[in-house]
N, C-alpha and C positions, 0 to 999 in steps of 0.2 A: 504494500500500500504506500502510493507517495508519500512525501511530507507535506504539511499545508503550510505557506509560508504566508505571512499577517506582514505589517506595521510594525508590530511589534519587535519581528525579525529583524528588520531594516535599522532598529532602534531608536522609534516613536512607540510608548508605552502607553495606549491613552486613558489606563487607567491611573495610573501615577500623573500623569499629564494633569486629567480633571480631579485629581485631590490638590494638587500643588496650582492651579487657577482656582480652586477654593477659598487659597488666600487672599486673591487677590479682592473681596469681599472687605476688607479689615481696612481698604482705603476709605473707604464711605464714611468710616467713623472719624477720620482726619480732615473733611468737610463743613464750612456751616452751610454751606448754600442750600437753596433747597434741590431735591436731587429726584428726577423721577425715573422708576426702574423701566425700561423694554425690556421685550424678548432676549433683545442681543447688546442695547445700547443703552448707557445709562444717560442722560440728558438733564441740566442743572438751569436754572432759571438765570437771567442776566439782568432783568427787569424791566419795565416796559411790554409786558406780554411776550416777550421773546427770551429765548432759550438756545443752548449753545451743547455742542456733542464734540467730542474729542476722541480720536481714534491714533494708534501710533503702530504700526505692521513691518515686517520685514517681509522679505520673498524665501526666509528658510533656507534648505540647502540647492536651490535653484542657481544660487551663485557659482555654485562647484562647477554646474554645465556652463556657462557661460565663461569661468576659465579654463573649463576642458577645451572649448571650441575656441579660445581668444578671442572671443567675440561679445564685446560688450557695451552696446549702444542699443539694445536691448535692457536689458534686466531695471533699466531705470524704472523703463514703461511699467513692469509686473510692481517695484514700489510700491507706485502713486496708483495702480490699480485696484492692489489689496489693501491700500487704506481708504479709497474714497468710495469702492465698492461696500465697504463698512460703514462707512459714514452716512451712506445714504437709504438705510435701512431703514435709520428712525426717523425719514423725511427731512433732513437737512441735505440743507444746499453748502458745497465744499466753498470756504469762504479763504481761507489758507494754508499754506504747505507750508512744512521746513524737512529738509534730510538731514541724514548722518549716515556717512563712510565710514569706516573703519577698515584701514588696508595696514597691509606690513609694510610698506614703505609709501610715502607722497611720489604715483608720477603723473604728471602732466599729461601722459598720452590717453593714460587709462582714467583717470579722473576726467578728462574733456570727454569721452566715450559714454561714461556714464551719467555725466551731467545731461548729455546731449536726449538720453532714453527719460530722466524726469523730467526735462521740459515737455518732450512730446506727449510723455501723460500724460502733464500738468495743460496743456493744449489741450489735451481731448477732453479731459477733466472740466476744462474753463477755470481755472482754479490759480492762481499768483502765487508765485513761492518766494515765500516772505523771508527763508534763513536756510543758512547750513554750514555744515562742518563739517571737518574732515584731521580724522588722526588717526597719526602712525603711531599702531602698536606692535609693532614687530614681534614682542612677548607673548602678545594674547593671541593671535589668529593663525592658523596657519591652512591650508589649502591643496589643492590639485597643482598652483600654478608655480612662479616663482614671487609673484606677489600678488598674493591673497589678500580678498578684502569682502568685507557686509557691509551692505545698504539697509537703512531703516528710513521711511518716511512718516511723518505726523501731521494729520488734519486735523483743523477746527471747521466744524459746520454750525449753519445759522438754521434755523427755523423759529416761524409762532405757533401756537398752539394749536392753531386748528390746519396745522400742516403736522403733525405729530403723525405718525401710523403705533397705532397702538397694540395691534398684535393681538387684540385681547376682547374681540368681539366675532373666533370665525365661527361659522355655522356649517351644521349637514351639507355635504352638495357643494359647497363653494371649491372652486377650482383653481388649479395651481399651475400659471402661464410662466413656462418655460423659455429664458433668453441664451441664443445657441453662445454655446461656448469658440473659446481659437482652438482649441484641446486638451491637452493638460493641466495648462493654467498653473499655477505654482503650489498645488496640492499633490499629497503622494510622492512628490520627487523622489525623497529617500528610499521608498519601495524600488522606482522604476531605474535608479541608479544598480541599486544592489540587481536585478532581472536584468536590464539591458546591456550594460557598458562593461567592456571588461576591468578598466582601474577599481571598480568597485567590486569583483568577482562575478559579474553579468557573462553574456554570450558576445556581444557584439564591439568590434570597432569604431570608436565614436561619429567616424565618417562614411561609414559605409551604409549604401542605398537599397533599405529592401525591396523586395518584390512589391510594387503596388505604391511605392511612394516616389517622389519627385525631390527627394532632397534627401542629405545624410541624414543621419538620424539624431545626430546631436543639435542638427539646428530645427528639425522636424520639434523634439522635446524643448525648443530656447523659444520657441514661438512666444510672444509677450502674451499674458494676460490682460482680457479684455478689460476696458475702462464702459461700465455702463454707467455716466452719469447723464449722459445727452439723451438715451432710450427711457431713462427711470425720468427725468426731468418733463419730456414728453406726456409719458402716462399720469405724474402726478398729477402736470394744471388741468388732465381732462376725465381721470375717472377716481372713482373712491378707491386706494389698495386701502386691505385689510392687515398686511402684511407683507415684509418683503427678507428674500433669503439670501444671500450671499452664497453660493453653492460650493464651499474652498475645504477647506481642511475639515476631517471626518466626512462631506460631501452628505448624501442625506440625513444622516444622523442629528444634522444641524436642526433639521424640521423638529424632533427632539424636543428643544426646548419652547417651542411656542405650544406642545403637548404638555409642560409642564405651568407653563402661563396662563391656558387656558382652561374651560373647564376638564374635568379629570375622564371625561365620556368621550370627546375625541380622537379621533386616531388618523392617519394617513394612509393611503394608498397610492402608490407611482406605478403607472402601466405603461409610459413611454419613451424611452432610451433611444438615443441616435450617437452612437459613440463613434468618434472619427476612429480613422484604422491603427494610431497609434495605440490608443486601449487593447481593441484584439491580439496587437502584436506582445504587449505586455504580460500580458496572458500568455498567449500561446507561448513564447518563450516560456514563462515560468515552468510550464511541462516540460520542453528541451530541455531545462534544467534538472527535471528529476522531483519538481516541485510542484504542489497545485496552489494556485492562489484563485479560491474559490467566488462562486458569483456575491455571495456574501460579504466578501470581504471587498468584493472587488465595487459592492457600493455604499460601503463605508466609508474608503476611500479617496473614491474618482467621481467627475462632473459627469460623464457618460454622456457628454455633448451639451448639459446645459451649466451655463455660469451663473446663472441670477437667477431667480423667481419672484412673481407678483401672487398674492392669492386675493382674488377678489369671489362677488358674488358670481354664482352663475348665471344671471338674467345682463351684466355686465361683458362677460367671455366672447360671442360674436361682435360685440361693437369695438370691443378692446383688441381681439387679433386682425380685424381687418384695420384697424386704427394703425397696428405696426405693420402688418402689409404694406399700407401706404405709404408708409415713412422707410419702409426698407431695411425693418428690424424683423430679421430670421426669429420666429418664435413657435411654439404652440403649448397645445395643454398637456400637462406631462402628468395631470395626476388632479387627485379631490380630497376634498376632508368627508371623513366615512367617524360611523359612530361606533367602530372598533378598539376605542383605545390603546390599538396596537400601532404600530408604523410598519408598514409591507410593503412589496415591492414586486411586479407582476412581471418577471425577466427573462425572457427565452421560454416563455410557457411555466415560469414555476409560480410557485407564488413563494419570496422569502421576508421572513420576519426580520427587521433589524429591530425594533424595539419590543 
């Protein structure tokens, strides 16, 4: 019988993960402001009916590919994507940026490269970048390359109250509008490192072109993560969301906690997956390897082709996908809220339970 190889394998443990973000609860008590909890975002009043949400994200080990390939006018972009992709959950609009580099030495070629990938977020974003920094620590970091370095970005978002998505009103039936992903997005990396590439004990050469794709495969995996604040910004000034998901790290397990937000009779069902052919090859490698990494795991994990999701009513669903039709945002319904209180997933004909 194979081996099953998890997350965990790879050296994301996500249950020690979610005990050690449990602390991160203990900041609330170092506030006076007033502070109102989301799903996903905590949000604090500024006054004057307006309220301010703060997000701060890295891109994880997504930087290792980006110094596998020497290519790095990219990775800016995935930054400003996995922090403004957050930010705009709780219906804030991205009002400012700042970064921070940490490389093993300052150079000029590779710093211009990755500045070059946050402005273009910061562009797609619409978003001004107000600050950043940059230090050598030679001691702390070390890497694939000859100098290794992480990117962190931090947003502040603006919204009023009655731009708030409160997460905390779905009902039976309401529907869960899926926005297409680039592919991997910067969740999972560590898994598909350790399966694909051989520096990490994977199968393959970082440049080499498999069957069915059009480019190596390390730049196939460097693809930037999608910045959706122009498609969310769209939907907001014209329909009610109920809800909005960030589709990244742990991947549906995310819906999770708007299970625990809400009432306790809820549950979810996902019946639609469109995963570019990088996912399949992830997989199917893992077999080549001697390993299973099962459908289970495999959407815990991964986007399986969507980055974001809306959940609105479903008397809203037809005006709302033809709405992104015409604006030329790849979407559809990937799923509903069912009164199972389980979280399942309808994939290849099975049905699996991840909650």
């Amino acid at each position: 019988m194979e081996k099953e190889i998890t997350y965990s394998d790879a050296g994301v443990d996500r249950d020690s993960r979610a005990e050690s973000k449990a602390n991160l609860s203990d900041f609330e008590k170092a506030y006076e402001y007033p502070m109102t909890k989301l799903p996903y975002n905590t949000i604090y009043s500024v006054g004057n009916g307006k309220y301010q949400d703060h997000v701060i994200e890295g891109v994880g080990t997504k930087v290792l590919i980006a110094q596998l390939a020497n290519k790095f006018d990219t990775i800016g972009i995935d930054a400003v994507a996995m922090t403004v992709n957050d930010i705009i959950r709780s219906g804030a609009k991205p009002v400012s940026l700042a970064d921070n580099i940490d490389i093993h030495k300052s150079e000029p070629k590779i710093i211009s490269e990755l500045v070059k990938g946050i402005k273009k977020g910061a562009n797609q974003a619409r978003v001004p970048i107000v600050g950043g920094e940059i230090a050598d620590v030679k001691e702390l970091i070390n890497g694939v390359s000859e100098n290794p370095f992480h990117i962190i970005c931090s947003c502040v978002g603006e919204l009023t109250e009655n731009e708030i998505i409160w997460g905390n009103n779905l009902e039976i039936d309401d529907v869960i509008i899926g926005l297409r992903s680039s592919g991997l997005h910067s969740n999972g990396i560590s898994l598909v490192r350790r399966i694909l590439f051989k520096k990490w004990g994977g199968k393959y050469n970082p440049f080499y072109i498999p069957n069915g794709f059009d480019t190596e495969l390390v730049h196939e995996v460097l693809k930037p993560t999608k910045v959706y604040f122009e498609s969310f910004s769209k939907v907001a000034k014209k329909f009610k969301i109920k809800a909005a998901v960030h589709i990244t790290g742990d991947a549906y397990l995310k819906f999770g906690k708007l299970m625990k937000f809400n009432d306790s009779k809820i549950g979810f069902e996902f019946n639609n997956f469109k995963p570019q052919p990088i996912f399949q090859l992830v997989q199917d490698t893992a077999k080549d390897l001697g390993v299973t990494l099962t459908d289970k795991e495999f959407l815990k994990t991964f986007n399986l082709g969507w980055g974001f999701s809306f959940i609105v009513s479903k008397n809203s669903k037809d005006d709302l996908l033809d709405f992104l039709e015409r604006n030329r945002v790849e979407a559809d319904v990937i799923g509903r809220i069912t009164y199972s209180r389980n979280l399942v997933a309808i994939f290849r004909g099975n049905k699996i339970r991840l909650i």
